[in-house]
C-alpha positions in Angstrom: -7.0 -49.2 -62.6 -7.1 -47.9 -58.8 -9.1 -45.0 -58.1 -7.9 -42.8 -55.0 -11.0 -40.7 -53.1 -8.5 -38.3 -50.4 -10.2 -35.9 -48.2 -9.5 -32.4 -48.3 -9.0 -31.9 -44.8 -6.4 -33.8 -43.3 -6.5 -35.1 -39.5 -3.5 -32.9 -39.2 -4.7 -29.5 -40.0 -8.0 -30.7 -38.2 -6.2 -31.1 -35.0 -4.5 -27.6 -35.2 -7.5 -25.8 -35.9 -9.3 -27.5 -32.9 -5.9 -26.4 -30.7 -6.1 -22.6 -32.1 -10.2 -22.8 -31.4 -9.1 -24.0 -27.7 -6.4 -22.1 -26.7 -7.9 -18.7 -28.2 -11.1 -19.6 -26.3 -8.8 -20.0 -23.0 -7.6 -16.6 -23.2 -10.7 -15.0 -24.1 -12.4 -16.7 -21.1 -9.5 -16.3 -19.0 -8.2 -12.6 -20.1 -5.1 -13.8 -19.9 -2.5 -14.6 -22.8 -0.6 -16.8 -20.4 -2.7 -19.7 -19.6 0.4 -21.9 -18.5 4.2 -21.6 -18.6 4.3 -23.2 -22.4 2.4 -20.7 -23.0 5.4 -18.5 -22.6 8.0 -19.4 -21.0 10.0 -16.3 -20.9 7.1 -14.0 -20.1 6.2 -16.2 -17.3 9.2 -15.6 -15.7 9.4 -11.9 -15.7 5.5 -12.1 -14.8 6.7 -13.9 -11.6 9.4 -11.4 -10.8 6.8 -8.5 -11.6 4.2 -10.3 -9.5 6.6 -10.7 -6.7 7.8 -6.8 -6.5 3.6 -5.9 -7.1 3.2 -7.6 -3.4 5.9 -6.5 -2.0 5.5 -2.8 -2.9 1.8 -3.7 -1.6 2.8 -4.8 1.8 5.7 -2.2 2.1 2.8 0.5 1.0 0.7 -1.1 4.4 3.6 -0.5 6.3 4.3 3.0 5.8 0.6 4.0 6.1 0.9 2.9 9.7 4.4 4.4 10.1 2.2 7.3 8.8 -0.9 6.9 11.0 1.7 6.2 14.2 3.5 9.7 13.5 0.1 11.2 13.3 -1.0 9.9 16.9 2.1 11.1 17.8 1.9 14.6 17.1 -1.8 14.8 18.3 -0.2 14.1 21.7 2.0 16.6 21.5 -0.4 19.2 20.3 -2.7 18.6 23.2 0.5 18.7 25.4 1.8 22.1 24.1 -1.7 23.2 24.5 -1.8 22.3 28.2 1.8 24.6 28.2 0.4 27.2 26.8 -2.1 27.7 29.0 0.4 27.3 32.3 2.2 29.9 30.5 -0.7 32.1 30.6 -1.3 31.2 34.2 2.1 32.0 35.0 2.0 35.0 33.8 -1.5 36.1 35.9 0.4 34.7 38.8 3.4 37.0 38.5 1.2 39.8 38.3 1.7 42.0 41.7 -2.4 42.3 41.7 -2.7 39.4 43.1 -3.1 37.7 46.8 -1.6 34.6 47.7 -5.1 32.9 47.9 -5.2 33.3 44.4 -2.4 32.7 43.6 -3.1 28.9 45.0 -6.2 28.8 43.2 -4.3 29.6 39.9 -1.6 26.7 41.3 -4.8 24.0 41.7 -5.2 24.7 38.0 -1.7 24.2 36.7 -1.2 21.4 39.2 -4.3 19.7 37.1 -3.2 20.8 33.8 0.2 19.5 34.8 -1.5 15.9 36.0 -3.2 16.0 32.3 0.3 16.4 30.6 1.3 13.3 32.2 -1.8 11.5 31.4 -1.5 12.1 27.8 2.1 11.2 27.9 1.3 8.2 29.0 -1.8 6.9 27.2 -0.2 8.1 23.6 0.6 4.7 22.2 0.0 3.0 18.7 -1.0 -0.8 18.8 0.4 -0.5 22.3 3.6 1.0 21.7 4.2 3.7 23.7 5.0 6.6 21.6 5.7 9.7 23.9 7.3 8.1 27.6 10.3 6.3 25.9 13.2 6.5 23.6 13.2 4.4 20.8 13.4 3.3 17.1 10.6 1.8 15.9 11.4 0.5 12.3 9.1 0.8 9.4 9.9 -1.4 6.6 9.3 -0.4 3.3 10.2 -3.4 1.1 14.1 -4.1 0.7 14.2 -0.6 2.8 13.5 0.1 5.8 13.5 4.1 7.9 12.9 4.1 11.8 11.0 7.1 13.4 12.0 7.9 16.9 10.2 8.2 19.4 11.1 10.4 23.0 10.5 10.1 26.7 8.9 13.7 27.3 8.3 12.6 30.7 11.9 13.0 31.5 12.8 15.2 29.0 10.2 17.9 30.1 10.9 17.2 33.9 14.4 18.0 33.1 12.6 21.5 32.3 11.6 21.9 35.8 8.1 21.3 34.6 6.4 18.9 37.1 8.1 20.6 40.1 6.6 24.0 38.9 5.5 26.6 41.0 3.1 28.9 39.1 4.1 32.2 40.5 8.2 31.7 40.8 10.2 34.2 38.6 11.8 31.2 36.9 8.4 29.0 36.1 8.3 31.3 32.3 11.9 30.5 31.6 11.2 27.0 32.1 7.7 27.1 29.9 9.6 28.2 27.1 12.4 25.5 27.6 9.6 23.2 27.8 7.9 24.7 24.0 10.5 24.4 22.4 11.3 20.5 23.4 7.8 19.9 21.9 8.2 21.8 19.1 11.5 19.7 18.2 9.6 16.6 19.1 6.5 17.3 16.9 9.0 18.3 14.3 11.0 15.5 14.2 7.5 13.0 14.0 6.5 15.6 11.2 9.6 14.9 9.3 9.1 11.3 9.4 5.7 11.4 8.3 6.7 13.4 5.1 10.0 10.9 4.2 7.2 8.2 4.7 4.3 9.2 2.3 7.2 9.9 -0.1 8.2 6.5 0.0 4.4 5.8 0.4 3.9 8.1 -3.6 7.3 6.2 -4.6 5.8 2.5 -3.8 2.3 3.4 -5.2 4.2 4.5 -8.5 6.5 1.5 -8.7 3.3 -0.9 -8.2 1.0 0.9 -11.3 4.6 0.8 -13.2 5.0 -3.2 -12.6 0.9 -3.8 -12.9 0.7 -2.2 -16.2 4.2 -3.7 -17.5 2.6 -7.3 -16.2 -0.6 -6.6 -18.2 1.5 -6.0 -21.2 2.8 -9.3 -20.7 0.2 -11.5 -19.5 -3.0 -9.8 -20.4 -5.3 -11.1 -23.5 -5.5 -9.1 -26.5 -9.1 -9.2 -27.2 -9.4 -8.2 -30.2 -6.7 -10.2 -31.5 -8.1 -13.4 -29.7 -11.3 -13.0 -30.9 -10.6 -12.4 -34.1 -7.9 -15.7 -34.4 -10.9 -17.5 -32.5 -13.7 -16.6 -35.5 -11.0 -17.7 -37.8 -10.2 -20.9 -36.5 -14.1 -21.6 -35.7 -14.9 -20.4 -39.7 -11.7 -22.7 -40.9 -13.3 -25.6 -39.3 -16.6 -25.1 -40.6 -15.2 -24.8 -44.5 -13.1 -28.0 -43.7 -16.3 -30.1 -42.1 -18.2 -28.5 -45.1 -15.7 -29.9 -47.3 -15.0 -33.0 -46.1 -19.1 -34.0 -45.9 -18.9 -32.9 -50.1 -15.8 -35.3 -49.9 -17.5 -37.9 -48.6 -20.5 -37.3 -50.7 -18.8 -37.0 -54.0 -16.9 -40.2 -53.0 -20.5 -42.2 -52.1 -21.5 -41.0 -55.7 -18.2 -42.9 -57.6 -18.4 -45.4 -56.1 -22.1 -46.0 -56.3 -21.5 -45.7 -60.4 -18.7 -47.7 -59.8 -20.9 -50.0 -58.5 -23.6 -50.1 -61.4 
């Protein structure tokens, strides 16, 4: 008669319980559900595409803040320039005021003439990583992503000394007329770099949106359940502790027979 001894826990289901034990460790240590592509090989993929519009709406989100930024230097220019034609306009009206005597009337010219050199100064030294932004017309293109807007940028130089505004003479009947022509240029050209600015921080909100949107729908995807992974990991650790448990009072019980067996 052949006597059969088998052990309760077969290489088999010891081998499984070793792979659950490492891969739940792998995700707990690594927070991540997706350890490698067999992992999942369908949420890898849209992880991929997810990770590939996260960093583009990053970079496209860097982009419009200095689209932003640029607009913003911009209009400081400008402000300082209407300022400066502000105060000619108050000038020019002292000057036109029958009061006066052509000596001061020079004196109030000596101040316009400097206010007037300042305007071109600031024309000229308003730039953003070099780019001129108030002495020439041009598009400078933001890109924000598969999209793209351009803010335009003007040459108040010539546009203003079309007004008649760096030939003025402080007391002539026609230096308010060309003031006010030379306001309302500025106004249209802080405008228009305001308008930009707000189209770009709404892409700016609209990127920023579409990035949480795609990081949270990633994390749904790729991210470790804890609690889950901890609890299969317990399992799988307790599992192979009743198997080795078992198998030692296998073995045991098998020494025993066959010691008798042996008698």
């Amino acid at each position: 008669m052949e006597l059969q001894l088998n052990s309760l826990a077969t290489p088999t289901s010891s081998l499984a319980g070793n792979s659950r034990i490492a891969e739940s460790g792998q995700q707990i240590a690594s927070g991540q559900r997706i350890n490698q592509a067999s992992d999942d090989p369908a949420g890898i993929q849209v992880s991929i595409g997810l990770t590939r519009e996260i960093n583009e709406n990053a970079v496209g989100l860097r982009n419009v803040m200095d689209g932003s930024s640029l607009s913003q230097v911009a209009q400081g220019g400008i402000s300082q320039i209407t300022d400066s034609v502000q105060q000619l306009r108050e000038l020019s009206l002292q000057a036109n005021n029958g009061t006066l005597n052509d000596s001061d009337r020079q004196s109030l010219q000596k101040q316009a003439d400097a206010l007037l050199a300042g305007i071109k100064d600031t024309i000229g030294q308003t730039s953003f990583n070099g780019r001129a932004l108030l002495s020439e017309e041009s598009d400078i293109n933001i890109q924000t992503g598969d999209s793209s807007t351009a803010i335009n940028t003007p040459d108040l130089h010539s546009a203003l000394g079309d007004q008649g505004l760096f030939s003025l003479e402080i007391g002539s009947a026609g230096a308010i007329d060309s003031l006010d022509g030379a306001l309302s240029l500025l106004n249209d050209s802080a405008g228009s770099f305001a308008a930009s600015q707000r189209q770009l921080d709404s892409m700016g909100r609209s990127l920023t949106d579409s990035s949480i949107s795609n990081a949270e729908s990633r994390s749904r995807i790729t991210d470790t359940d804890m609690a889950q992974a901890t609890s299969e990991y317990t399992q799988a650790l307790v599992q192979r502790e009743v198997e080795i448990t078992l198998q030692a009072q296998a073995n045991a019980s098998r020494g025993d027979v066959l010691a008798l067996l042996g008698q």
